[in-house]
N, C-alpha and C positions, 0 to 999 in steps of 0.2 A: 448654474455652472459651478462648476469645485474651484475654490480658490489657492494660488500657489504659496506657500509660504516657505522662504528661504530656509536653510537650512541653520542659516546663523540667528531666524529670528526670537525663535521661540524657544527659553531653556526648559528644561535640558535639551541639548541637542542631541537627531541620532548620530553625527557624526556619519553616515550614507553620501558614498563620492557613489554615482551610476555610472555605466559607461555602455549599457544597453545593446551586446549583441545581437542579437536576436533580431532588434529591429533594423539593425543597418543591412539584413539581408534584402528590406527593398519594399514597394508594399504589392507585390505580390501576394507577398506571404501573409497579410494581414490587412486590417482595419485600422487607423490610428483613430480614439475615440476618447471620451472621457466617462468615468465609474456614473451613473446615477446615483443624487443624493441620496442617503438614508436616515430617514426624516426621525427627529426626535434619537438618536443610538445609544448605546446604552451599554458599556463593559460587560461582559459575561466571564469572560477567560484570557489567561494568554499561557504562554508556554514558555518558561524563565528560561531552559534549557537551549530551545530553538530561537528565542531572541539571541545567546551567547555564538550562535552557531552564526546567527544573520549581521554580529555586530554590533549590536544596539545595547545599552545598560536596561536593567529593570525599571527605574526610574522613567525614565525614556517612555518603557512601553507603557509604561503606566497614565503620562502625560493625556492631556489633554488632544496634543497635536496627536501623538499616535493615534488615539482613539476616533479623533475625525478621517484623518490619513487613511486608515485601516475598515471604515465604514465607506469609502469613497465619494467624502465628502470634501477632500481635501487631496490638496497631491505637493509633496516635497520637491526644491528645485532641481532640475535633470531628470527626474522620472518622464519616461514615455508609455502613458498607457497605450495596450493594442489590446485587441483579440484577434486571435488568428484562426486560420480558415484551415480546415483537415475535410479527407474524407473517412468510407472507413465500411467493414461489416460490420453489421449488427446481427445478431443471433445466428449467423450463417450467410445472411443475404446482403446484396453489395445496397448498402442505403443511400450512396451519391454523396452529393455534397452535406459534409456536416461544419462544425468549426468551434469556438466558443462561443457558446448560446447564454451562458451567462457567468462567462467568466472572464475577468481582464488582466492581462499582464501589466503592472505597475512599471514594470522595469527590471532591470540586472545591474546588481552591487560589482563595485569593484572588485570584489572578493568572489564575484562568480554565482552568485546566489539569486535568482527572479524570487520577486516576489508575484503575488498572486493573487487577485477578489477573486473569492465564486459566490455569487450571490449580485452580484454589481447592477445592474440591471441587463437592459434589452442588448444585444448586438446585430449585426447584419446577420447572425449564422441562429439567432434566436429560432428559428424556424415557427412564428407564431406565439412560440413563449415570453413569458415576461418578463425574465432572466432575472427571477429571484433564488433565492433559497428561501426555505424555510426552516424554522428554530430547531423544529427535530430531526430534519437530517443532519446540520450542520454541528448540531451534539455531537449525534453520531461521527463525523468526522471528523471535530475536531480531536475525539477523546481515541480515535483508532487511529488515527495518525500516528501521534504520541505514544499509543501503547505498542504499535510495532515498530515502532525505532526503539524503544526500549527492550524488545525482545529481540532486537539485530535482524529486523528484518528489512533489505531497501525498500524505502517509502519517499513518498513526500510529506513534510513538515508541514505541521497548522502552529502556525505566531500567534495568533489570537482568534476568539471569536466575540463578536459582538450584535445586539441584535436590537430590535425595533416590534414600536407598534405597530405601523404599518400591516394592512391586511396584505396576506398571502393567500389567492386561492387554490387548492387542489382538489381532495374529494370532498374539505370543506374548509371554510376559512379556519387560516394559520397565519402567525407571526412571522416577521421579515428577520432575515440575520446573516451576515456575513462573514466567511471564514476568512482567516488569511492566510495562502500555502506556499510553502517555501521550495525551491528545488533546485540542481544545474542547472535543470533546463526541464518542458513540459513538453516538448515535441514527442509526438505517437508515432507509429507505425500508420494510423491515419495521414499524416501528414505527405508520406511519402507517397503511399495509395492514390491520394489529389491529384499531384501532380502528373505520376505513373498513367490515372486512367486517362487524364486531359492529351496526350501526347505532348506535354511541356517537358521536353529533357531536358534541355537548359535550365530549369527551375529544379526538374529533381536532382540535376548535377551540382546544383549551386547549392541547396538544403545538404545533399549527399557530404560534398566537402567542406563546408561548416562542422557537421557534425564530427567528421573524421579528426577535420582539425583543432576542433575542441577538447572533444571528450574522448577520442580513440586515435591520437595519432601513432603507436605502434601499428597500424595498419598501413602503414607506406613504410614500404622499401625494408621492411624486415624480415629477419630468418622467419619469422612466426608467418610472414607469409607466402615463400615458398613452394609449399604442398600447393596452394592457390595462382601459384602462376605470376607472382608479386600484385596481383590482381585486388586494387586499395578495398573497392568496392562489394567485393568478396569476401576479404578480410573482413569490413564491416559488418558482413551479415553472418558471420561467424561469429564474432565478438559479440552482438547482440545476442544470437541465440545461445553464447554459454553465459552469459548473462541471464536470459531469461530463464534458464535450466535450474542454473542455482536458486534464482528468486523463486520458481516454482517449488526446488524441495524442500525452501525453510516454510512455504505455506503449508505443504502438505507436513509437514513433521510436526508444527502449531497446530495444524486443526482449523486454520483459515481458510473461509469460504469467500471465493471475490464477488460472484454471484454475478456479473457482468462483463465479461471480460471480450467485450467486441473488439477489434481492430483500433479502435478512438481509443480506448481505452487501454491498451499499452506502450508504456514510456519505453523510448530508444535508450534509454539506459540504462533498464530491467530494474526502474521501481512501484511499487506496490503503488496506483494513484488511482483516484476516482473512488472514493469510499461511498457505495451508493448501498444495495441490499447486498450486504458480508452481512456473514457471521462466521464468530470460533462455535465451531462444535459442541455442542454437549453431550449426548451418546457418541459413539463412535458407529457410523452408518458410513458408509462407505459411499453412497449412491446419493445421500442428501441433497436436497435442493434447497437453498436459502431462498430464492427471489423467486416469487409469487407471480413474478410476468415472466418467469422462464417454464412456460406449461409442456416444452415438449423436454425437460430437463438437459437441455444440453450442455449448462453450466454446473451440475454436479461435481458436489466435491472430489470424486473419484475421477472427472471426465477433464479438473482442471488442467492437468500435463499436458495429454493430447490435443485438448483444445490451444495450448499455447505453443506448440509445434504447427498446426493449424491455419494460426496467424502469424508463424514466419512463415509460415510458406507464403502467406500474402504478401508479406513483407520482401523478400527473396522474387514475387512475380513483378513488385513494384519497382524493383533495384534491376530487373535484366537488363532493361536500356542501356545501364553502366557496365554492368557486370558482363553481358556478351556470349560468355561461354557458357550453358547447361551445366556441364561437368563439374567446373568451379563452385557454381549459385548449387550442388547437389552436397558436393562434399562441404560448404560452408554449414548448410541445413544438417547433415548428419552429425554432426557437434554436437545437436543438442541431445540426440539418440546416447551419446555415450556421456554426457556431463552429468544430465539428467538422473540418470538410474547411480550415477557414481556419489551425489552431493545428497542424493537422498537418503544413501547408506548410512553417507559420513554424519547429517544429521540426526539420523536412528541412533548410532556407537553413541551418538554425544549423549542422546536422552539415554542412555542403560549403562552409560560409563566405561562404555569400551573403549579402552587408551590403548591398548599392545596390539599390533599389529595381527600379532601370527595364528591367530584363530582361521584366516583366510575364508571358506566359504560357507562357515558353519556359523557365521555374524549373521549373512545374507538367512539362513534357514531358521536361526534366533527368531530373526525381526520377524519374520514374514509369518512364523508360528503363532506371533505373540498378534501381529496385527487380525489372522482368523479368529484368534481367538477372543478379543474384545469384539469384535465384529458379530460375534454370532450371540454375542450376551447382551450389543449395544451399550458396552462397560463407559461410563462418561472418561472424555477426553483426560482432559485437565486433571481431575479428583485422580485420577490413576497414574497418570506419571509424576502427580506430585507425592504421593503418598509412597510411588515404589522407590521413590527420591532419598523418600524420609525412613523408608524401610533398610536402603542400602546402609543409611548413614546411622541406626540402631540396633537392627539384625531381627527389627521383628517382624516378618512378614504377614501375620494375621489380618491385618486392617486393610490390606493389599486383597488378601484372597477372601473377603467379607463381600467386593463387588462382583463376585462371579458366581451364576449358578454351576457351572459346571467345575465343581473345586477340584475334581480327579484329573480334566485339564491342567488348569490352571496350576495345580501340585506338580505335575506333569512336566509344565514348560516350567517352572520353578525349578524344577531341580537340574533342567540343563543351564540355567540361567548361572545359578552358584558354582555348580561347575565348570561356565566359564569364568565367572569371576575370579578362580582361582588363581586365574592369569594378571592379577591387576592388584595394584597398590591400592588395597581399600579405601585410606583416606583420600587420597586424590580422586579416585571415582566417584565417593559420595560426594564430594564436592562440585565435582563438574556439572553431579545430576542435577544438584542444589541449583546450581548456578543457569542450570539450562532448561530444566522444567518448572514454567511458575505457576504460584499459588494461586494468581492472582489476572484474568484474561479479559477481555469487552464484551460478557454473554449479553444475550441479547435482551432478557430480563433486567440484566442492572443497566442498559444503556434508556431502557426504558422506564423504568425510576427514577432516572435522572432527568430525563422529557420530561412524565410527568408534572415531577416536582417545578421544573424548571419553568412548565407553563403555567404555575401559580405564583410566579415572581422567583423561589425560592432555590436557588443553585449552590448550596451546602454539597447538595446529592453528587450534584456534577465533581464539586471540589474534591470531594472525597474520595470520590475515583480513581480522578485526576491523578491524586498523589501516589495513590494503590498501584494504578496500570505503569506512573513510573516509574515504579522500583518492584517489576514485578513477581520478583524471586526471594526477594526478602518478607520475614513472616507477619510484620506489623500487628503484631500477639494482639492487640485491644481490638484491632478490627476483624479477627477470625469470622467467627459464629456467622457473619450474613452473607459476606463478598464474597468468602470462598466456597458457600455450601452449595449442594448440588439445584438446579433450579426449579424453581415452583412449578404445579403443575399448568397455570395460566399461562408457562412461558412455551407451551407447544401451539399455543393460539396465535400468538405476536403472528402480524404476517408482514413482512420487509418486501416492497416491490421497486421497480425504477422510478417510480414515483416519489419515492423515500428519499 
């Protein structure tokens, strides 16, 4: 059993007062359990930035106690681990009951912040599993966590990750290891679906008004809800879906593939979570499938929008109980019909430095030229908007029109592009573009060097990432040549599945 140790015992202290909402909702809502040990643990990473975010000093996370704490071997005084019980779709089909199958809620800081194991072991929602992680998925998430909050995209935080001998089996033995994730709060659109299919209104009423009164209290009694009939429940499922609108066009304007994106797997408060088979892009394919167990592609890059209108609409059948009126739960859902296509614009103007306004619908004609046109050359993502970044801010566009075979195009939408630029303070453009298209993404080739590497003891690779994906707009001149180049041809092999 994990042993408690005070908070005053062992310096340095994190200084961590809990106060645990989540669980005083009852245990309906969850399991109270404790993390399974992690036998033999062993430092791999942590996140200096997201420790500042949680509270904690460097030193701290560095300790000994963090590093049992955060293996779940240990638990700090006031923490209440749980896992909680969700249901949810998966790939279209209602799957029943799901929950944390291997993940455990530590608790909530005073400050508002749950922390998180996934990897912890077994739970009642385990479904058969053994509720571990293993080393290379938990790479993989710790290092994309971090790299889309560094590109401003909402996500959930990885504190650390740490890992173990321990055998892990999948399609063959792998090493144990555990993330640690940080967020307001982990609750899905699953969670509501639970309740919704059970006929527990009382439970979904009680989850419903928690979440209001947390994280969405403009939803009572305000002008903003009005149009909805002052209807709180309404409001909520408005708020969420321009939430989830927005979170969708800073994926699609990155090149981020979620590659799973069931009902479990979206946060009520529209951030990026579950880092299982994503990738960013490397060609520009519109239709792309990252995950290898999505065979009839319904998780396509191009299909992620729709499918996240999709699951509000799940979300919005889960909420009628509260909600009542059709007409309200219709027009709350049509929000994301017009956020959506609005915030993906504004994310376009950002990558090509459109700041003046009065271009009006010939922005919209820009993008949309520019997006066939990479599309039909499969022009790599990233290498292109950083290069036209760095073309704005020199004046030489040559290196820019080297990726395309059709240069009569591409000359083409070039020279509507400069003639809108006419409209705009060069330096401040090039600057924005600098700022907004980076050098530097999580391809799936380098996420896999650093596996590798990492599964011969040796986590240089990871580090060096690490540092890259945080600052990922800045040029880090020494480390050009490899991290930014276009990817090997072995990296069309990688095959990323749920399993991952």
């Amino acid at each position: 059993m994990p042993f408690t140790l005070s908070i005053d015992e062992a310096p340095p202290r994190s200084g961590l007062v809990w106060r645990n909402g989540f669980a005083d909702l009852g245990p309906a809502f969850f399991t109270e359990l404790q993390p399974t040990p992690l036998p033999a643990p062993y430092a791999i990473a942590t996140s200096a930035d997201a420790g500042r975010w949680l509270g904690v000093s460097p030193e701290w996370l560095a300790s000994g106690t963090a590093l049992q704490v955060f293996s779940g071997n240990a638990a700090l005084a006031g923490m209440r681990p749980l896992a909680s019980v969700y249901s949810g779709h998966q790939f279209g089909v209602w799957a029943g009951q799901l929950g944390d199958g291997r993940a455990i809620l530590l608790g909530e800081t005073e400050g508002g912040i749950e922390v998180q194991l996934k990897g912890a072991g077994r739970t009642p929602y385990s479904r058969g599993g053994d509720g571990r992680a293993v080393l290379r998925s938990s790479i993989r998430e710790f290092l994309c966590s971090e790299a889309m909050h560094a590109l401003g995209v909402p996500t959930t935080r990885a504190l650390s990750l740490t890992g173990s001998p321990a055998p892990v089996y999948r399609e063959e033995a792998e090493t144990a290891a555990v993330v640690t994730r940080l967020a307001p709060s982990f609750i899905r659109f699953g969670h509501f679906e639970h309740f919704a299919t059970q006929g527990r209104q009382a439970e979904l009423r009680q989850l419903a008004d928690y979440v209001i009164d947390r994280y969405y209290p403009d939803c009572r009694g305000t002008d903003a809800t009005a149009h909805l009939g002052g209807n709180a429940y309404a409001a909520l499922l408005q708020a969420v879906s321009e939430r989830t609108a927005a979170l969708l066009a800073q994926w699609q304007a990155v090149g981020f593939c979620h590659g799973v994106m069931n009902t479990d797997n979206m946060s009520i408060l529209g951030l990026t979570i579950d880092y299982g088979p994503f990738q960013f892009l490397d060609a520009f394919v519109p239709g792309h499938i990252c995950n290898h167990s999505d065979h009839q592609g319904r998780y396509a890059f191009n299909r992620q929008p729709n499918v996240a209108y999709w699951n509000l609409f799940c979300l919005g059948q889960a909420l009628m109980p509260l909600i009542g009126d059709t007409a309200h739960a219709q027009a709350a859902l049509e929000s994301y019909k017009a956020v959506f296509p609005a915030r993906f614009i504004a994310r376009m103007r950002e990558k090509l430095g459109l700041l003046q306004p009065g271009a009006g619908d010939g922005d919209a004609a820009l993008i949309d030229g520019l997006l066939q046109l990479l599309a039909q050359g499969g022009v790599d993502w990233t290498i292109f908007w950083r290069r036209l970044s760095q073309a704005r801010a020199g004046g030489d566009y040559e290196a820019v029109g080297d990726l395309f075979l059709d240069r009569t195009g591409w000359n083409r939408w070039l020279l509507s592009f400069q003639e809108r630029n006419a409209l705009e303070d060069q330096a401040l453009a090039a600057d924005l573009m600098l700022k907004t298209n980076p050098k530097f993404v999580l391809r799936n080739h380098l996420g896999e060097e650093a596996i590798r590497a990492a599964t011969r003891g040796d986590f240089t690779v990871l580090h060096t990432l690490q540092a890259l994906l945080e600052r990922p707009c800045e040029e880090h001149a020494s480390q050009d040549a490899h991290w930014a180049d276009f990817p090997p041809d072995w990296a069309s092999t990688i095959e990323i599945s749920c399993s991952s």
